[in-house]
mmCIF file of the N, C-alpha and C atoms, coordinates in Angstrom:
data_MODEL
# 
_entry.id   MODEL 
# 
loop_
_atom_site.group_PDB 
_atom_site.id 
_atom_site.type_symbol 
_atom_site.label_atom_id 
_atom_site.label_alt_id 
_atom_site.label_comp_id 
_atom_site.label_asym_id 
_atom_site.label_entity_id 
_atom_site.label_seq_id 
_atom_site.pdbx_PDB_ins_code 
_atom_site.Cartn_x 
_atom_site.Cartn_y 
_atom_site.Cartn_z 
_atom_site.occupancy 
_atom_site.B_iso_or_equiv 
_atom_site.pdbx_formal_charge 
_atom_site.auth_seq_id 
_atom_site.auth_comp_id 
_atom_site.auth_asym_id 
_atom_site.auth_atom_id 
_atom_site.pdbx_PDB_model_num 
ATOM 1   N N  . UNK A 1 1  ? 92.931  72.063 176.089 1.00 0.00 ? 1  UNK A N  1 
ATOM 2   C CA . UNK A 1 1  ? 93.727  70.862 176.233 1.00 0.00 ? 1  UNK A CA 1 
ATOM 3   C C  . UNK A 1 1  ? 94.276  70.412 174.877 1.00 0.00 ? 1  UNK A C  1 
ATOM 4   N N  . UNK A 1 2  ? 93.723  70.315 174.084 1.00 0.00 ? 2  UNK A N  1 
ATOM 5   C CA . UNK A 1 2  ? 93.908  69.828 172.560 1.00 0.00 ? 2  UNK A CA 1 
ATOM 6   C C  . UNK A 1 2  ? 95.072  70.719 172.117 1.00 0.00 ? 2  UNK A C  1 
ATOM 7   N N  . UNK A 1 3  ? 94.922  72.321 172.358 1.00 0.00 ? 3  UNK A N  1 
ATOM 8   C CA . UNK A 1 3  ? 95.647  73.508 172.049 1.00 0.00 ? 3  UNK A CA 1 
ATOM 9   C C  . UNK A 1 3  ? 97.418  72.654 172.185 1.00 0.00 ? 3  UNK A C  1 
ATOM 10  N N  . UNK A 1 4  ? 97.140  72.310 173.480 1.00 0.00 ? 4  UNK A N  1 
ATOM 11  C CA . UNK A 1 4  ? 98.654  72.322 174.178 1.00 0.00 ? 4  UNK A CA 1 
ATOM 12  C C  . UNK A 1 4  ? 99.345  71.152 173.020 1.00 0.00 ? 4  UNK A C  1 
ATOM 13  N N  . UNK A 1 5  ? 98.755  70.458 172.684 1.00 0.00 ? 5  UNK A N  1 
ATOM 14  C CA . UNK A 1 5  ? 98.899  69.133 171.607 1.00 0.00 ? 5  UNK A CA 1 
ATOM 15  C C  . UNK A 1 5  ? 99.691  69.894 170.344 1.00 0.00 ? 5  UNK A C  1 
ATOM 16  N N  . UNK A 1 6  ? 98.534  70.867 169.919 1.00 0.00 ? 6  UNK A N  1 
ATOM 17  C CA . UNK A 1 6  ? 99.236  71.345 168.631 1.00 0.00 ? 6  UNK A CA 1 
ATOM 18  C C  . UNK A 1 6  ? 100.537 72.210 168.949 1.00 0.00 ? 6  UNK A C  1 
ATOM 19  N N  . UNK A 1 7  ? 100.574 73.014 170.214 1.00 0.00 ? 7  UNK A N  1 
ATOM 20  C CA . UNK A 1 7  ? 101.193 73.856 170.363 1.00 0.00 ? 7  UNK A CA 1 
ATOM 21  C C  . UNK A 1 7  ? 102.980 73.242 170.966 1.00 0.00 ? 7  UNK A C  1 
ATOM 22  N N  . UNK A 1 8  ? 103.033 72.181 171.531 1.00 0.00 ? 8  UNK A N  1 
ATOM 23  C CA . UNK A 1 8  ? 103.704 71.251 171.364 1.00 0.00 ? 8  UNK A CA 1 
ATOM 24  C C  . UNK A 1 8  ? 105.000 70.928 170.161 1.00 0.00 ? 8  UNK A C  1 
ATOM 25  N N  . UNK A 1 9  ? 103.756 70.339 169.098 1.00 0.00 ? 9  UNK A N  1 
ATOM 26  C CA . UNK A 1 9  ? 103.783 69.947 167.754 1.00 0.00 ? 9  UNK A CA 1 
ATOM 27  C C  . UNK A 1 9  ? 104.670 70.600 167.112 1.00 0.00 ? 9  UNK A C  1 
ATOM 28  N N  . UNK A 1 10 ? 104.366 72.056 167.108 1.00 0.00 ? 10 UNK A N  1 
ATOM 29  C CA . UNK A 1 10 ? 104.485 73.051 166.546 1.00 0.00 ? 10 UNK A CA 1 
ATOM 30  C C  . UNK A 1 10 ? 105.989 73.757 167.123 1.00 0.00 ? 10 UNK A C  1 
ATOM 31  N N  . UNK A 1 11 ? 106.271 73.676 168.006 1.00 0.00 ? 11 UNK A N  1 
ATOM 32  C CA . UNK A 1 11 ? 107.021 74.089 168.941 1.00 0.00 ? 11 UNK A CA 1 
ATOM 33  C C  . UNK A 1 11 ? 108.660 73.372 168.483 1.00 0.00 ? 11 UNK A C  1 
ATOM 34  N N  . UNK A 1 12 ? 108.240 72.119 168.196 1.00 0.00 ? 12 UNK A N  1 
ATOM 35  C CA . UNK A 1 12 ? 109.411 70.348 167.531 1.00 0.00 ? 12 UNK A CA 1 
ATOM 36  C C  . UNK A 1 12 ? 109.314 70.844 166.497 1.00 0.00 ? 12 UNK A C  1 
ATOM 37  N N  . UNK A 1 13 ? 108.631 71.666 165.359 1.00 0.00 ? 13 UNK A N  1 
ATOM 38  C CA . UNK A 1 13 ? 108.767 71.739 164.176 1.00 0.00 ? 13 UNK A CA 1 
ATOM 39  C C  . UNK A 1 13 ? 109.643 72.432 163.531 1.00 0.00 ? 13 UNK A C  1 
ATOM 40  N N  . UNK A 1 14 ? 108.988 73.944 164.480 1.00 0.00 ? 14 UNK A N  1 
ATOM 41  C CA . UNK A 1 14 ? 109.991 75.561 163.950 1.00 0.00 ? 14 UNK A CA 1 
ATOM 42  C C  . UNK A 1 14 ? 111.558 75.152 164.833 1.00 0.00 ? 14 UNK A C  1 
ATOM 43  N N  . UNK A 1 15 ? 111.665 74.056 166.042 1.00 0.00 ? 15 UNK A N  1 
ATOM 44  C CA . UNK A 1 15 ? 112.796 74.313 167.063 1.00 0.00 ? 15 UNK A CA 1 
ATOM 45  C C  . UNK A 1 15 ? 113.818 73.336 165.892 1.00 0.00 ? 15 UNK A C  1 
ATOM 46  N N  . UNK A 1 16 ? 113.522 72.957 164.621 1.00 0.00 ? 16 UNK A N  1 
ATOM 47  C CA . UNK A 1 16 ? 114.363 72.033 163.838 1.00 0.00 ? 16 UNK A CA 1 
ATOM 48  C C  . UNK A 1 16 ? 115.577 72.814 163.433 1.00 0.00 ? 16 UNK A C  1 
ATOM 49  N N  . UNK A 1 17 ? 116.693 72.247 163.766 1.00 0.00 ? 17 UNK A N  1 
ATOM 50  C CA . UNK A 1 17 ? 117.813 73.224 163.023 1.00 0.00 ? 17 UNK A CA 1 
ATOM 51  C C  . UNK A 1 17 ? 118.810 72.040 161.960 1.00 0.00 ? 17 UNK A C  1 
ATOM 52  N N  . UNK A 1 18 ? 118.303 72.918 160.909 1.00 0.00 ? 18 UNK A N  1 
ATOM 53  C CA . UNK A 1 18 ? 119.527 72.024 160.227 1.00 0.00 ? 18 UNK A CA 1 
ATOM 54  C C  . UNK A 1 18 ? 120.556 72.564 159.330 1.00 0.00 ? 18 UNK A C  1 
ATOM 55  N N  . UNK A 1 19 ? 122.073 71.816 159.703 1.00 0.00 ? 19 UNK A N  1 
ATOM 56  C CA . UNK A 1 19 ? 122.759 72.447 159.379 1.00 0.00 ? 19 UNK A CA 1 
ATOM 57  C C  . UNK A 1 19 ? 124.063 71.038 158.753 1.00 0.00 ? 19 UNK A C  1 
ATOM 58  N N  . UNK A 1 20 ? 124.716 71.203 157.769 1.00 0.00 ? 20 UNK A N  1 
ATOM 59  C CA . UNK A 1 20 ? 125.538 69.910 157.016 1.00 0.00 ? 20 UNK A CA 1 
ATOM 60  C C  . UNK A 1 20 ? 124.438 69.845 155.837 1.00 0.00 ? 20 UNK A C  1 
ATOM 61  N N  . UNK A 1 21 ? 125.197 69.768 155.028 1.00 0.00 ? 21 UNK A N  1 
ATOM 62  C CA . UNK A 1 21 ? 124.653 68.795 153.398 1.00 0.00 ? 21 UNK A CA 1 
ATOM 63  C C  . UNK A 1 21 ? 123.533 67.681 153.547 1.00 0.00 ? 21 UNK A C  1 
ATOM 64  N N  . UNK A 1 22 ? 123.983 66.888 154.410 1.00 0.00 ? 22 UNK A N  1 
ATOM 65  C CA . UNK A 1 22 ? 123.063 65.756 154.549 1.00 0.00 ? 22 UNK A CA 1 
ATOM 66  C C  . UNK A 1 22 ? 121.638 65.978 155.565 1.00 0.00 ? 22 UNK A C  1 
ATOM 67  N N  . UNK A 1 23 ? 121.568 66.980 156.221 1.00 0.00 ? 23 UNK A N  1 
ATOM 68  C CA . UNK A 1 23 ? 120.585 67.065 156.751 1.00 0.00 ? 23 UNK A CA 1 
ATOM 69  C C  . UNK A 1 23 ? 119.121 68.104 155.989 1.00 0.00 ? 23 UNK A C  1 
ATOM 70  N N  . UNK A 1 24 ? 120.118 68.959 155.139 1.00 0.00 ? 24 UNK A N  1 
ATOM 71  C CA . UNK A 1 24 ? 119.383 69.444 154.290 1.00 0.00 ? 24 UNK A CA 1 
ATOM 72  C C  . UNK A 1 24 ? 118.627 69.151 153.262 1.00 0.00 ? 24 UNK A C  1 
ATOM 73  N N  . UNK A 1 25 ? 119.631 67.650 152.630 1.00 0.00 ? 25 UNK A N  1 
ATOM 74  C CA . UNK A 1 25 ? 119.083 66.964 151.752 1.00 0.00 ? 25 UNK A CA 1 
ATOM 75  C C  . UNK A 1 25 ? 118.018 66.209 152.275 1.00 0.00 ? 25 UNK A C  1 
ATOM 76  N N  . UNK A 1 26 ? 118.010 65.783 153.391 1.00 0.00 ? 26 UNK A N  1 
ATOM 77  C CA . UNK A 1 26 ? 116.987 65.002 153.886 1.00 0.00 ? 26 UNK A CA 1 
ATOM 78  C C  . UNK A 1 26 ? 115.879 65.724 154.428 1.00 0.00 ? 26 UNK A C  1 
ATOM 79  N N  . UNK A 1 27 ? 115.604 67.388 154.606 1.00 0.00 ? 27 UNK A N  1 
ATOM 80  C CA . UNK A 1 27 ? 114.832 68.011 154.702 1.00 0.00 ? 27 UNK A CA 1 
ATOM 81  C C  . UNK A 1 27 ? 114.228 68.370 153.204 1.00 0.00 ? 27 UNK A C  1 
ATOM 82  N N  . UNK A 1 28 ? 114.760 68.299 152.216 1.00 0.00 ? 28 UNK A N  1 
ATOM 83  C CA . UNK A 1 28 ? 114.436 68.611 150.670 1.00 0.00 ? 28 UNK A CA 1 
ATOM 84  C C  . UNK A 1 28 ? 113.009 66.798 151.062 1.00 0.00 ? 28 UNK A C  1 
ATOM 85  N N  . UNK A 1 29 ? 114.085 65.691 150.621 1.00 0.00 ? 29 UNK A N  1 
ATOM 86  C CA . UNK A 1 29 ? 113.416 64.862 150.825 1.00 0.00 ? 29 UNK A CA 1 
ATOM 87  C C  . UNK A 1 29 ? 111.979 64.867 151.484 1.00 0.00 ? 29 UNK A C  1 
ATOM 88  N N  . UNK A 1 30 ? 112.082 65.300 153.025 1.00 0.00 ? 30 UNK A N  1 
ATOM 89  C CA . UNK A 1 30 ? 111.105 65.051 153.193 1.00 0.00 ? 30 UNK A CA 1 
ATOM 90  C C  . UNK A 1 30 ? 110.204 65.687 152.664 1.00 0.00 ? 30 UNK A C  1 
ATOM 91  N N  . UNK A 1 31 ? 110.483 67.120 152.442 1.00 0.00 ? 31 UNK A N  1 
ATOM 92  C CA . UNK A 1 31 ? 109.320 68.030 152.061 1.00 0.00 ? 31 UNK A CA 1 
ATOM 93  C C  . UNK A 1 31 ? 108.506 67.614 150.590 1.00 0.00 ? 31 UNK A C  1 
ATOM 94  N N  . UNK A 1 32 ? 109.581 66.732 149.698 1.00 0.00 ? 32 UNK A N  1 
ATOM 95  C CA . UNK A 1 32 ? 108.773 66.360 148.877 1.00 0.00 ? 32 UNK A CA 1 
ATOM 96  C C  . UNK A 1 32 ? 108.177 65.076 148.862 1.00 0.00 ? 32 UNK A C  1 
ATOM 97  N N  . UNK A 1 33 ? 108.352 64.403 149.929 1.00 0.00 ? 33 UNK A N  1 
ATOM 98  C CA . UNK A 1 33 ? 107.673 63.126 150.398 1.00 0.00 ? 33 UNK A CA 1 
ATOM 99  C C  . UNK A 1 33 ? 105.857 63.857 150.863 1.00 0.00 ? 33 UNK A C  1 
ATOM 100 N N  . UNK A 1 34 ? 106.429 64.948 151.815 1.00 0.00 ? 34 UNK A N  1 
ATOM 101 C CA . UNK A 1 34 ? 104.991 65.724 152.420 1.00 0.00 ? 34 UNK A CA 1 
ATOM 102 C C  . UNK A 1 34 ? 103.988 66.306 151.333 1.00 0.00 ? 34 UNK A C  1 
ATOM 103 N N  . UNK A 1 35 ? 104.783 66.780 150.206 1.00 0.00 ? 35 UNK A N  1 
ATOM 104 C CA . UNK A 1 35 ? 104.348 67.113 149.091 1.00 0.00 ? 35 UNK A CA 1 
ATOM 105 C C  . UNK A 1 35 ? 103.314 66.009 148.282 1.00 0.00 ? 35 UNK A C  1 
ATOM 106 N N  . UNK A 1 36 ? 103.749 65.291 147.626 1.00 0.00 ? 36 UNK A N  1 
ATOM 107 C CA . UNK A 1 36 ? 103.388 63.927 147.218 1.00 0.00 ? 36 UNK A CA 1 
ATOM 108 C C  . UNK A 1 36 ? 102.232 63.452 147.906 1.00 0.00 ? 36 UNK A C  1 
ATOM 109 N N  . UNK A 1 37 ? 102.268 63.317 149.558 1.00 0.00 ? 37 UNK A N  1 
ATOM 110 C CA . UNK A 1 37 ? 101.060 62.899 150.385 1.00 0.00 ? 37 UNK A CA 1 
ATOM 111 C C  . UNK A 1 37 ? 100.129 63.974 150.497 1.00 0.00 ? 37 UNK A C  1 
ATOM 112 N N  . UNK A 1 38 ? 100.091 65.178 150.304 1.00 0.00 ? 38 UNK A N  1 
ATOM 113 C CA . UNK A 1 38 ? 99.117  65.999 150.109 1.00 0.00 ? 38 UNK A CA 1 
ATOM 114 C C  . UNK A 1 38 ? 98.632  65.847 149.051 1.00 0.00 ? 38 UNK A C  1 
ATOM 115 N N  . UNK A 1 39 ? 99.180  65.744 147.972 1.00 0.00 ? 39 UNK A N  1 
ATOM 116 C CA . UNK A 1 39 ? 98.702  65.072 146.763 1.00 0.00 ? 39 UNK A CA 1 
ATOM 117 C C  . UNK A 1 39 ? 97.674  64.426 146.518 1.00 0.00 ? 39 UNK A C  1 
ATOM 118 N N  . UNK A 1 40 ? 97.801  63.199 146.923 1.00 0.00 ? 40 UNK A N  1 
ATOM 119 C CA . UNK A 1 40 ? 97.204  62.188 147.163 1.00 0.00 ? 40 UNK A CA 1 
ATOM 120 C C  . UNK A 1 40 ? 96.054  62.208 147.997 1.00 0.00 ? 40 UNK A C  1 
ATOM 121 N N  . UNK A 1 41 ? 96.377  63.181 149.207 1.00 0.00 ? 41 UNK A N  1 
ATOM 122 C CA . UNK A 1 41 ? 95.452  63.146 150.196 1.00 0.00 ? 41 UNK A CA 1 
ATOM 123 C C  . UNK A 1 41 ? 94.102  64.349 149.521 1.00 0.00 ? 41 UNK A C  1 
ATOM 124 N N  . UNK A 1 42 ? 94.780  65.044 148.805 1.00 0.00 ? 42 UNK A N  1 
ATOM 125 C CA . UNK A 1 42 ? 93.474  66.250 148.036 1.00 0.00 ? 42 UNK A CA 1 
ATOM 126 C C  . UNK A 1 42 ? 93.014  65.061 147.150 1.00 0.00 ? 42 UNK A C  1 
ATOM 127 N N  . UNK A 1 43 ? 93.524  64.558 146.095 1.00 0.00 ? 43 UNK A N  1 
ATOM 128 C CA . UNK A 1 43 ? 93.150  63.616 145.614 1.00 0.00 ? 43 UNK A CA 1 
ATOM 129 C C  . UNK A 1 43 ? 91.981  62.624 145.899 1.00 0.00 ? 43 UNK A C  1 
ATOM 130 N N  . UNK A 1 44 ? 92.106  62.100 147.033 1.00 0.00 ? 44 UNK A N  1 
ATOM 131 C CA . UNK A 1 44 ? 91.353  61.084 147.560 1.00 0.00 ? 44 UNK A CA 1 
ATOM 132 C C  . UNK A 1 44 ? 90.048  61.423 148.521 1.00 0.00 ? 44 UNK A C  1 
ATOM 133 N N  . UNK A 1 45 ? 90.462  63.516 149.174 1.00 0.00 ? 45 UNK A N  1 
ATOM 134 C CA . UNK A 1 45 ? 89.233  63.784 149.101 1.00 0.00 ? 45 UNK A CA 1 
ATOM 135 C C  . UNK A 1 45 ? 87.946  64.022 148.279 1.00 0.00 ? 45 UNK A C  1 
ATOM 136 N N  . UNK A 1 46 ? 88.766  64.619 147.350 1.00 0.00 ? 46 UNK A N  1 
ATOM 137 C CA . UNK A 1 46 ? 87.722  64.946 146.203 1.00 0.00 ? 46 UNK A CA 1 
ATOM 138 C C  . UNK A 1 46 ? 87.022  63.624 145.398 1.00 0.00 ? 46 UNK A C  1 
ATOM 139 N N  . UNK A 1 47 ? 87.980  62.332 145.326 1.00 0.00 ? 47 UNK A N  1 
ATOM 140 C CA . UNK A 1 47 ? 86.980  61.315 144.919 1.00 0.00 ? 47 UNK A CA 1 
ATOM 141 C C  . UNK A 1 47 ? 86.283  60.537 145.913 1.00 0.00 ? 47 UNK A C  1 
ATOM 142 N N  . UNK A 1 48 ? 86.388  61.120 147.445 1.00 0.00 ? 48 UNK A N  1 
ATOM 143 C CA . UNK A 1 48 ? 85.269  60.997 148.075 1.00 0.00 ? 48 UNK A CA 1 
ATOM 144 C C  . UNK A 1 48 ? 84.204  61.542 148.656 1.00 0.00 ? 48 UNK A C  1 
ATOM 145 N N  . UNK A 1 49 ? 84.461  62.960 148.019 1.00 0.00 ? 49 UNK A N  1 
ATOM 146 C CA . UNK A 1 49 ? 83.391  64.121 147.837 1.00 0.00 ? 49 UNK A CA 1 
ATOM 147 C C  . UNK A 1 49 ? 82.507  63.661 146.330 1.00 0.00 ? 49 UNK A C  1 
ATOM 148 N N  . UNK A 1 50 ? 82.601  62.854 145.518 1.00 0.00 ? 50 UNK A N  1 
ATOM 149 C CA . UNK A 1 50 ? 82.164  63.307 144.593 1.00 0.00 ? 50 UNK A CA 1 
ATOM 150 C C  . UNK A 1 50 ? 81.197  61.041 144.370 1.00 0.00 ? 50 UNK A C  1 
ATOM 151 N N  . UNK A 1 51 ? 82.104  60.215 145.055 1.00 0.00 ? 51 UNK A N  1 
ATOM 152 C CA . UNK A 1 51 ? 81.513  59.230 145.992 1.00 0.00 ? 51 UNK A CA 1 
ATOM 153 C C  . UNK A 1 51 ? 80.451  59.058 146.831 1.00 0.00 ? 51 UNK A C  1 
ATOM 154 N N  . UNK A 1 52 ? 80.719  60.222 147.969 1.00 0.00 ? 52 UNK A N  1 
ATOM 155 C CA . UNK A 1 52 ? 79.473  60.476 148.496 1.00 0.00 ? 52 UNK A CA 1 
ATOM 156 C C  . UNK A 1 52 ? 78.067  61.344 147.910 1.00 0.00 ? 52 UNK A C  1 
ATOM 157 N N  . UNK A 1 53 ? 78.601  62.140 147.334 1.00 0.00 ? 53 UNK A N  1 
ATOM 158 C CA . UNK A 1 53 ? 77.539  63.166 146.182 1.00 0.00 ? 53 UNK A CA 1 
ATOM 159 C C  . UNK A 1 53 ? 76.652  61.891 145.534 1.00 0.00 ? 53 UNK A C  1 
ATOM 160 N N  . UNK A 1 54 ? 77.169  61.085 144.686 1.00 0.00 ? 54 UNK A N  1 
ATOM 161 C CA . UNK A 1 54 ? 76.439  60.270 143.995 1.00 0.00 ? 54 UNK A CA 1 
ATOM 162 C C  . UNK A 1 54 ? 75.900  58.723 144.373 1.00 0.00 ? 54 UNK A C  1 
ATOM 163 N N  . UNK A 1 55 ? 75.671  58.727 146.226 1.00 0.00 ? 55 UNK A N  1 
ATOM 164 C CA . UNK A 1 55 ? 74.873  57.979 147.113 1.00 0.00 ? 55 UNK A CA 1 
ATOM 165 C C  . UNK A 1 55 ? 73.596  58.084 146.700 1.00 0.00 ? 55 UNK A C  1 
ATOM 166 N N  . UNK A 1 56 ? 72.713  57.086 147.054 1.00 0.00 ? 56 UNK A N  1 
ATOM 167 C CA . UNK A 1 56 ? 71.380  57.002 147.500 1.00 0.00 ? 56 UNK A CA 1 
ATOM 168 C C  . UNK A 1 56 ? 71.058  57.415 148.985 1.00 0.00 ? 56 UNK A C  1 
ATOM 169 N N  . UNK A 1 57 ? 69.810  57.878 149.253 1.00 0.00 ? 57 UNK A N  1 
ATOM 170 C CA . UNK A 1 57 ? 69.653  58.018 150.466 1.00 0.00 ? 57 UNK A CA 1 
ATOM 171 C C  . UNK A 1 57 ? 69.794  56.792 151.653 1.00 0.00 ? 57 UNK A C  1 
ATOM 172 N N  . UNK A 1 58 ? 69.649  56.064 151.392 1.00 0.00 ? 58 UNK A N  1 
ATOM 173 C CA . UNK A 1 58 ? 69.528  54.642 151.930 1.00 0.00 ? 58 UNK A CA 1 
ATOM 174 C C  . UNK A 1 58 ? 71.052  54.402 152.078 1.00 0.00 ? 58 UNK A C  1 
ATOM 175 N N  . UNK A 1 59 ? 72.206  53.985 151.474 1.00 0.00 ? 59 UNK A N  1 
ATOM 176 C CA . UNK A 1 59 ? 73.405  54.100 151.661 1.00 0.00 ? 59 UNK A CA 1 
ATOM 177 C C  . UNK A 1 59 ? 74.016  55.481 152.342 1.00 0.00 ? 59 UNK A C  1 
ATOM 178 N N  . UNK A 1 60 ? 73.676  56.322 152.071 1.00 0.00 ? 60 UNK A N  1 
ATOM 179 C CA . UNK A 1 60 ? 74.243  57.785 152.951 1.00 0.00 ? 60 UNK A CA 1 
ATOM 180 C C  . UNK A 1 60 ? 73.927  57.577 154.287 1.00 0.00 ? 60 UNK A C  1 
ATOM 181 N N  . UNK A 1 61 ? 72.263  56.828 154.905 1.00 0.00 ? 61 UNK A N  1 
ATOM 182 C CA . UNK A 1 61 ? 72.103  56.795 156.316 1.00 0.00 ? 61 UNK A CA 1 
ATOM 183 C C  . UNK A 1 61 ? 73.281  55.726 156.468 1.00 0.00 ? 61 UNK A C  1 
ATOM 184 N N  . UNK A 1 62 ? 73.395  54.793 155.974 1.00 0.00 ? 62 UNK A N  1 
ATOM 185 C CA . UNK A 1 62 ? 73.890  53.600 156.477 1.00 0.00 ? 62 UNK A CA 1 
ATOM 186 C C  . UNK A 1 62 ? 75.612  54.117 156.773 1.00 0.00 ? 62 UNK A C  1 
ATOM 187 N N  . UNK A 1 63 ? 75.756  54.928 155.563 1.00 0.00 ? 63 UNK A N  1 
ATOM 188 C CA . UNK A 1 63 ? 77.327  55.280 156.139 1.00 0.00 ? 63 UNK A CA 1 
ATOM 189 C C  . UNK A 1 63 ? 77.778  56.354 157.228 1.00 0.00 ? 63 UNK A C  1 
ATOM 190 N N  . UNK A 1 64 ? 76.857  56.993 157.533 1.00 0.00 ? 64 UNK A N  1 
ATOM 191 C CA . UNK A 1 64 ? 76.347  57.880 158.925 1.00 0.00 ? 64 UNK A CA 1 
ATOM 192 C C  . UNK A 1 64 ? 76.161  57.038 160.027 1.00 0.00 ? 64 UNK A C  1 
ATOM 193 N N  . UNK A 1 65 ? 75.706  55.912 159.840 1.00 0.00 ? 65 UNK A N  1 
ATOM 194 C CA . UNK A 1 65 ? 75.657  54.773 160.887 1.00 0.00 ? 65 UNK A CA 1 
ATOM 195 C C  . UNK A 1 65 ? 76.932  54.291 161.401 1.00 0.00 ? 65 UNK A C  1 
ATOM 196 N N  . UNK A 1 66 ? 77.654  53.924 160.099 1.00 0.00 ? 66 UNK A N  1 
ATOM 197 C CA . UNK A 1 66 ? 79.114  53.396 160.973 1.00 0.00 ? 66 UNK A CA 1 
ATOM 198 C C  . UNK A 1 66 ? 79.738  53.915 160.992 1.00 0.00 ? 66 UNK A C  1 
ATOM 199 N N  . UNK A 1 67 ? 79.984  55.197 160.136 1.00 0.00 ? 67 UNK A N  1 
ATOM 200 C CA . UNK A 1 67 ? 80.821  56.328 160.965 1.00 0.00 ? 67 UNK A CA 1 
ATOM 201 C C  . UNK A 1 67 ? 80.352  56.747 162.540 1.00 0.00 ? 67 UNK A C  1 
ATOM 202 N N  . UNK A 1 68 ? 79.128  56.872 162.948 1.00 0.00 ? 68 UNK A N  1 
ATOM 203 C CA . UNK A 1 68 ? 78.860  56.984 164.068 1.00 0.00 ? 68 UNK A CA 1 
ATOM 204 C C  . UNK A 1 68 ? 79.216  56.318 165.180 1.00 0.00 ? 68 UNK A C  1 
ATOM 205 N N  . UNK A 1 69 ? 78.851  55.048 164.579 1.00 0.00 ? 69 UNK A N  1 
ATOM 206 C CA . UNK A 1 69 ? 79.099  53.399 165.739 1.00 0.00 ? 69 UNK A CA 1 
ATOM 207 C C  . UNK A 1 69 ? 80.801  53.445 165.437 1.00 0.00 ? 69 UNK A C  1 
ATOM 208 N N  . UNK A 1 70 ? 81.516  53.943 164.891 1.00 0.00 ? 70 UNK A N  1 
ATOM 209 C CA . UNK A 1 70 ? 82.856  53.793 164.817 1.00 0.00 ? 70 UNK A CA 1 
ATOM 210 C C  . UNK A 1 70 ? 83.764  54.749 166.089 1.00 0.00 ? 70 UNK A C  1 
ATOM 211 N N  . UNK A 1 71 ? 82.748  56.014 165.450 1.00 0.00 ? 71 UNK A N  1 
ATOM 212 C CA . UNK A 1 71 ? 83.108  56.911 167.033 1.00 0.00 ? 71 UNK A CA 1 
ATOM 213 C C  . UNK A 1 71 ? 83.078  56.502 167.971 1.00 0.00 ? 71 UNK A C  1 
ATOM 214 N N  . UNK A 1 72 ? 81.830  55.863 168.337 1.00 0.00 ? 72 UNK A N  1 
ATOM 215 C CA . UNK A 1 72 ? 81.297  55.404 169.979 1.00 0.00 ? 72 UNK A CA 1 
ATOM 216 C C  . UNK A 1 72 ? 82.499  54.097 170.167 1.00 0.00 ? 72 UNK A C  1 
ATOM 217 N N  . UNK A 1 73 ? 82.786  53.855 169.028 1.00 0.00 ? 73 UNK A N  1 
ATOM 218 C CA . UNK A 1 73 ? 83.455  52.560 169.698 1.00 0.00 ? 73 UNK A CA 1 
ATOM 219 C C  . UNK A 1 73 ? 85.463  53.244 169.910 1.00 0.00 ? 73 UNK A C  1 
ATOM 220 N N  . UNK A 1 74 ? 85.670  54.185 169.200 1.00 0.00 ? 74 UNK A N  1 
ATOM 221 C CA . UNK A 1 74 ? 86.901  54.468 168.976 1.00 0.00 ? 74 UNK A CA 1 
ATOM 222 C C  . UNK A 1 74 ? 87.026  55.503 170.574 1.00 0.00 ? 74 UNK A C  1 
ATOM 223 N N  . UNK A 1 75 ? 85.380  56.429 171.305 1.00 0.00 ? 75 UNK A N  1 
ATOM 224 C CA . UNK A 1 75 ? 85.365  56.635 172.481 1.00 0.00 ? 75 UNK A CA 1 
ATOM 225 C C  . UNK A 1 75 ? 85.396  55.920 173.598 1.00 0.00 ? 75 UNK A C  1 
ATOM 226 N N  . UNK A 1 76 ? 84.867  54.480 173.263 1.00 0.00 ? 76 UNK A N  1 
ATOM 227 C CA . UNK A 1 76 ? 84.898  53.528 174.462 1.00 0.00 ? 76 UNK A CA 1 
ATOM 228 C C  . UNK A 1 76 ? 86.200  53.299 174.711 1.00 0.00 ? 76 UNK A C  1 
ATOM 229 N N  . UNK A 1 77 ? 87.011  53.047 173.546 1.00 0.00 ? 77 UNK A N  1 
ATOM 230 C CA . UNK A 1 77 ? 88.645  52.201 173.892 1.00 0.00 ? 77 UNK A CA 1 
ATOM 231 C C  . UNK A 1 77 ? 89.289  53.557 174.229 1.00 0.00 ? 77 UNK A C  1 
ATOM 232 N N  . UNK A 1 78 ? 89.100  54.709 173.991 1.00 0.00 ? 78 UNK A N  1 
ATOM 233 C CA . UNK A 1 78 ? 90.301  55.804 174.523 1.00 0.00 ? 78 UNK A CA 1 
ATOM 234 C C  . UNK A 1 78 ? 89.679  55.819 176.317 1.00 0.00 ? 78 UNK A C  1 
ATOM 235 N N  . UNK A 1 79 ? 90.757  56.083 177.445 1.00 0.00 ? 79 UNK A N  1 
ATOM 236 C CA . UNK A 1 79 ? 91.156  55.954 178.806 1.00 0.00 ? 79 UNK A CA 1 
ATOM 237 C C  . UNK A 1 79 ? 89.964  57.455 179.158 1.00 0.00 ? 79 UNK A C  1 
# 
């Protein structure tokens, strides 16, 4: 089920055709907008790989806790 989601996704991505000056430029654009947010996003894992590394045990359960209780609650509200 999930498959069909990506496969979808994926499907809107490669079916993009662009063709004129301006649509190209705005494909440059985005790609370095996508660029930039990967950036950031490696970025912000690694200073929360290295965040969580230097927990106490006592704070590590506790953040296992509401990541947990966050699930159960983010499963209750989905249909």
């Amino acid at each position: 089920m999930g498959l069909q989601v990506l496969y979808g996704l994926w499907s809107a991505i490669t079916s993009f055709r662009v063709t004129g000056v301006a649509s190209w430029l705005a494909l440059a654009g985005i790609t370095i907008i996508a660029v930039v947010a990967a950036g950031y996003g490696i970025y912000g894992l690694i200073k929360l790989g290295k965040w969580v590394a230097s927990m106490r045990v006592k704070e590590f359960s506790i953040l296992l806790l509401a990541i947990g209780a966050a699930l159960v609650g983010v499963a209750v509200a989905l249909p």
